[in-house]
C-alpha positions in Angstrom: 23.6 53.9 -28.7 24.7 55.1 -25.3 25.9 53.2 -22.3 22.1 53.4 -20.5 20.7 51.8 -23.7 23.0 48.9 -23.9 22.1 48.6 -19.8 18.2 49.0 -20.3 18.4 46.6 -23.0 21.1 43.9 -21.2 18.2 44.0 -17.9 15.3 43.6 -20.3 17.3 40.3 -21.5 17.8 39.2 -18.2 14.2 39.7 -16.9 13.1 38.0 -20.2 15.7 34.6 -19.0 15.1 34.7 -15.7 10.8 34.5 -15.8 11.8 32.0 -18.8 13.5 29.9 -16.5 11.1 30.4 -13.2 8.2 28.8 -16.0 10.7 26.2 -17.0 11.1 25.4 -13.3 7.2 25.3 -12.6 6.4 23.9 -15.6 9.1 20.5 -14.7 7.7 20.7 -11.3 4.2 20.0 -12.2 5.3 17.4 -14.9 7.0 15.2 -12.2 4.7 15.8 -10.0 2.2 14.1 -12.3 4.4 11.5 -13.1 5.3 10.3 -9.6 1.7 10.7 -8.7 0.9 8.2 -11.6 4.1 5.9 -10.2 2.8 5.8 -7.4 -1.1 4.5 -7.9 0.3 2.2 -10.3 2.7 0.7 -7.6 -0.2 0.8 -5.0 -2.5 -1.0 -8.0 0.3 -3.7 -7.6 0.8 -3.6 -4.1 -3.2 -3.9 -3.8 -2.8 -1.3 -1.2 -6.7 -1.2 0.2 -8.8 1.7 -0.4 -12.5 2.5 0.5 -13.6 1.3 -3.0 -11.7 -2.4 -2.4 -13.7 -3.0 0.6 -17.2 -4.7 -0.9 -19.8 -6.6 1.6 -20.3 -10.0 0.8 -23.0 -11.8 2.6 -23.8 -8.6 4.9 -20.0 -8.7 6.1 -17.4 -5.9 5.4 -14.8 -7.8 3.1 -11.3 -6.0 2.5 -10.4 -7.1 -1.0 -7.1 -7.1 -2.9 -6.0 -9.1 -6.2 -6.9 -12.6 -5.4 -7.3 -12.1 -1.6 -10.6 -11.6 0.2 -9.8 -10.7 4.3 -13.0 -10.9 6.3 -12.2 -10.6 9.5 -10.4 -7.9 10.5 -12.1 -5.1 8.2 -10.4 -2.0 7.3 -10.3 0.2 10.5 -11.4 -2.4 12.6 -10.4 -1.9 16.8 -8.5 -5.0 17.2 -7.5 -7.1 20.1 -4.8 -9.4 21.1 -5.1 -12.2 20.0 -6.1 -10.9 17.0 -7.6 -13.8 14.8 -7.6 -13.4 10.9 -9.7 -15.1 8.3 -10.8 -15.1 4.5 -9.7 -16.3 1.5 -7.1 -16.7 -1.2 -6.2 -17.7 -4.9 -2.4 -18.4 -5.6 -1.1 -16.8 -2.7 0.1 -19.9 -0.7 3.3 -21.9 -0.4 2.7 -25.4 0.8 -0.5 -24.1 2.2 0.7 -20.7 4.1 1.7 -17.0 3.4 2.8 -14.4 5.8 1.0 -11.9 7.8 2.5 -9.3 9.8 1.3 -6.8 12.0 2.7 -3.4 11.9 2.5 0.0 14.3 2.1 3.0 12.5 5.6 4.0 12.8 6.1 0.7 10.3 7.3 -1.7 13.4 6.5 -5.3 13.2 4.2 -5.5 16.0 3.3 -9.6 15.0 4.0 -12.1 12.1 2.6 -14.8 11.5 1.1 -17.3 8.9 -2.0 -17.7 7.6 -2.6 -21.1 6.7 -5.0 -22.6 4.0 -8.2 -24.9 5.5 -8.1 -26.6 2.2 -5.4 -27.6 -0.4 -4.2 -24.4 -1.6 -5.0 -24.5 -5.1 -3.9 -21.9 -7.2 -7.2 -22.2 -9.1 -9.4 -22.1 -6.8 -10.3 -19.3 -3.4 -9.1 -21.5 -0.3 -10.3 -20.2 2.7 -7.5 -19.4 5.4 -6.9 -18.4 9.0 -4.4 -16.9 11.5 -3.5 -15.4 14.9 -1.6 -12.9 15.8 -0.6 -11.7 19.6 0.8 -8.4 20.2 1.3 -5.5 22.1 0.4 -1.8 20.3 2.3 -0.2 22.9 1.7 3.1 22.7 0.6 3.1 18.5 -3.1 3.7 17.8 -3.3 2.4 14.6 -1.1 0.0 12.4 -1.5 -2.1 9.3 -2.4 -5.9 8.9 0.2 -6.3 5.7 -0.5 -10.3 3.8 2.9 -11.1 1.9 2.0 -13.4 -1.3 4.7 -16.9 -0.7 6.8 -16.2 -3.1 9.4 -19.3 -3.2 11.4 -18.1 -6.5 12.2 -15.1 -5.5 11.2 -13.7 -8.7 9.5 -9.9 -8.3 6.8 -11.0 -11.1 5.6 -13.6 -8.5 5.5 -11.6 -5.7 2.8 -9.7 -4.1 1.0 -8.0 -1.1 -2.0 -6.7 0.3 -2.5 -4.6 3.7 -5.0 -2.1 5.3 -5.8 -0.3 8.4 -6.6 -1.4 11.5 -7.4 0.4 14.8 -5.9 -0.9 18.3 -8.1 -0.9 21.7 -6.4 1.4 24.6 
């Protein structure tokens, strides 16, 4: 065996490594890729993040809905105003009859926050309608997102919860 054989046959093994590796490498790629993909939904699915399928009419009006949390006015993409004023209902979201709203720009900036306050006794067992307002300035934003923040008084992750969608601002 000569000195060109032993070469021809040491390149042939590193060809063989290196496209075992590149396939290796694409192969890992696409496997987290599909992972965090999955991570993700399943953390939106939590978040209740609102999505043209979780926005149903009820009674001939646009209703954004998330897990136990029905906004009916804004709707998803909605031009909004300052004051903005908020309403719907909720099951098991309050705190001695509120939760959080914020208003964000679309850089993530708290435009507004707020609370949205129950018109009946806040029940956990029962959809209590609610109601907030909200004044702010979009400066120069376009859009933002109208983010409800479940009370959460324990602290405990389990127990918390959010819901948020799109909303347009008038220029």
């Amino acid at each position: 065996m000569n000195l060109r054989t032993v070469q021809n046959t040491n390149s042939s093994k590193w060809k063989k490594i290196i496209i075992a590796a590149i396939l290796l490498a694409v192969v890992v790629f696409f496997v987290r890729f599909w992972i965090s993909k999955k991570d993700v939904s399943t953390e939106a699915d939590k978040k209740s993040a609102i999505s043209d399928k979780n926005e149903n009419n009820v009674n001939n009006q646009r209703v954004a809905e998330g897990i136990n949390i029905r906004v009916s006015s804004p709707s998803v993409n909605e031009i909004v105003v300052s004051p903005m004023k908020i309403s719907g209902e909720a099951k098991g979201w309050y705190f001695e009859s509120s939760f959080i709203v914020k208003l964000l720009d679309d850089k993530g900036t708290v435009l507004a926050q707020g609370w949205a306050k129950s018109k009946g006794d806040g029940s956990k067992d029962a959809y209590m309608p609610f109601e907030a307002e909200l004044e702010f300035d979009p400066k120069d934003s376009k859009n933002g997102n109208l983010v409800f923040e479940k009370s959460n008084p324990s602290g405990k992750p389990e127990n918390a919860g959010s819901f948020s969608f799109a909303v347009l601002f008038e220029k």
